[in-house]
C-alpha positions in Angstrom: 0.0 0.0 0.0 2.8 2.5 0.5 4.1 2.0 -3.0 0.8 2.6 -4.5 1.4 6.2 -2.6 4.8 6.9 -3.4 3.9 5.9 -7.3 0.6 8.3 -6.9 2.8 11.1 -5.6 5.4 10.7 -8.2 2.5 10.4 -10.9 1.0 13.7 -9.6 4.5 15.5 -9.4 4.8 14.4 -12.9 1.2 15.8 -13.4 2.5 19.3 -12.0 5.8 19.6 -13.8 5.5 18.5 -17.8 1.7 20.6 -17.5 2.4 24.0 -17.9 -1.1 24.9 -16.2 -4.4 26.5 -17.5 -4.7 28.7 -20.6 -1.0 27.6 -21.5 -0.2 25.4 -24.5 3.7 25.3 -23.9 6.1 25.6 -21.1 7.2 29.8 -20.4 9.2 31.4 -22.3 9.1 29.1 -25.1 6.7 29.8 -28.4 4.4 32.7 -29.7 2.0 32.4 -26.5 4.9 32.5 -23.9 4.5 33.7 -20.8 6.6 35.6 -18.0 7.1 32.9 -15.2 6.8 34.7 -12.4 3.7 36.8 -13.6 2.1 35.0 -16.1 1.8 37.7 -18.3 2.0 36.8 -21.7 5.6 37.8 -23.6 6.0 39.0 -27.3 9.0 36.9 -28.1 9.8 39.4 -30.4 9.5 42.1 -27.8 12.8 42.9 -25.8 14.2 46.0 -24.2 17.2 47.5 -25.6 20.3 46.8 -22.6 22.3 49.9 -21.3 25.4 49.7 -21.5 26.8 49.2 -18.0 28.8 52.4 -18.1 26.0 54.4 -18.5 26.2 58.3 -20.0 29.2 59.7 -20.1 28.1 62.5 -17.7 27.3 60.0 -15.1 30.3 58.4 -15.1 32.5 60.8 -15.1 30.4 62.3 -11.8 31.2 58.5 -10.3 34.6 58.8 -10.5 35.2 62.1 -9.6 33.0 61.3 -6.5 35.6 58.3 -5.8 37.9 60.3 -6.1 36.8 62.9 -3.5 36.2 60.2 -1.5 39.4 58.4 -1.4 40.8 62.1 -0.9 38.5 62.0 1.9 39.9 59.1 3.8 43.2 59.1 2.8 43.6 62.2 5.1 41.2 60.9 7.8 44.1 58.2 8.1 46.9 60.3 8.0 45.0 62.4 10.9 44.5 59.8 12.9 48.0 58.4 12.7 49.2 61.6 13.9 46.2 61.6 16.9 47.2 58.4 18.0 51.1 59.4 17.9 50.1 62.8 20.0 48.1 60.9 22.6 50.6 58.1 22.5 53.4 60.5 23.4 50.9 62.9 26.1 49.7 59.5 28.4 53.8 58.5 28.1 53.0 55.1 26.0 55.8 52.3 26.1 58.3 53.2 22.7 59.5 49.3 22.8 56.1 48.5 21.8 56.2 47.8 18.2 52.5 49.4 18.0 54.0 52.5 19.4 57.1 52.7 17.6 55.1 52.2 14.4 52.8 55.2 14.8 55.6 57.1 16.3 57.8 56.6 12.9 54.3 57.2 10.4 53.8 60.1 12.5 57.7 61.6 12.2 57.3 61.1 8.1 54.2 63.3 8.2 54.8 65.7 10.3 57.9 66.6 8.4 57.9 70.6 8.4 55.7 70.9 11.6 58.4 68.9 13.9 59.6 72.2 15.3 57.2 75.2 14.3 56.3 76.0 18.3 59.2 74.9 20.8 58.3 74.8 23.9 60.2 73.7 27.2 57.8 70.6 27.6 58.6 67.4 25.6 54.8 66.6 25.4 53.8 69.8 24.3 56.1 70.3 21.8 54.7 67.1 20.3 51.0 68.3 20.9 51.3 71.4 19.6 53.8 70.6 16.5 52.3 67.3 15.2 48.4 68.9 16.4 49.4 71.5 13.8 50.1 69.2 11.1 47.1 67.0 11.8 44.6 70.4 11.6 46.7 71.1 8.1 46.4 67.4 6.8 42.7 68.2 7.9 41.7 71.4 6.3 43.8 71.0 3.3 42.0 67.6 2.8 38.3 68.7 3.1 39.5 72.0 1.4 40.7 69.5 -1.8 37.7 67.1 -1.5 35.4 70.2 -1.7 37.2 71.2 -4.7 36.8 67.9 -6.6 33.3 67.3 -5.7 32.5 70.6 -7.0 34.4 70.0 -10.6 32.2 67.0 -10.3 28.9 69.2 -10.3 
């Protein structure tokens, strides 16, 4: 008795599949009286809409990149600001050089700093290094955003 089921189940699956249900005469998307699978609309074969290119307009690629651009511009500075942060409050709260974390910021930090090293000297080790490599952060800063505004208005 439970093969008669399992044949009556695969006879009915067989039922559902190879029948492509009422008011169809073909499986979708083949023949003149096709129709969309998910919708059941019918579907002109002959009927197709024309594929964009992926690029798109020239205009609108072009305003892509150049907002890429602005935004790489963008975080490329936000790093370079942040390296010298981390540096500053590495130096003020007296963090371990031997680290290699440490020593690695301190070293990214002295390469980008280069002309700000010794603007303002004062007496105090850990001022000299908060003032001098604050200064260069605040320039990295402005001078980015100043640059990003400039590209994303060439963009416009």
């Amino acid at each position: 008795m439970t093969e008669n089921r399992a044949d009556d189940r695969a006879d009915e699956h067989d039922r559902t599949v190879n029948n492509p249900g009422p008011g169809r005469t073909e499986p979708a998307g083949t023949g003149a009286t096709a129709r969309h699978a998910m919708t059941g609309t019918r579907v002109d074969p002959g009927e197709h809409r024309a594929r964009r290119r992926f690029g798109g307009s020239g205009a609108a690629t072009r305003k892509r990149a150049v907002g890429l651009l602005a935004t790489v511009i963008s975080v490329v500075t936000t790093v370079v600001v942040l390296i010298l942060a981390v540096h500053i409050l590495f130096v003020v709260f007296e963090a371990n050089t031997g680290n290699d974390i440490v020593h690695w910021f301190g070293a990214r930090a002295d390469d980008l700093a280069w002309q700000f090293k010794d603007v303002f000297q004062p007496d105090n080790a850990k001022a000299d290094v908060a003032v001098n490599y604050g200064l260069a952060a605040l320039v990295y800063l402005v001078v980015g955003r100043v640059i990003v505004s400039a590209v994303r208005r060439a963009a416009a």
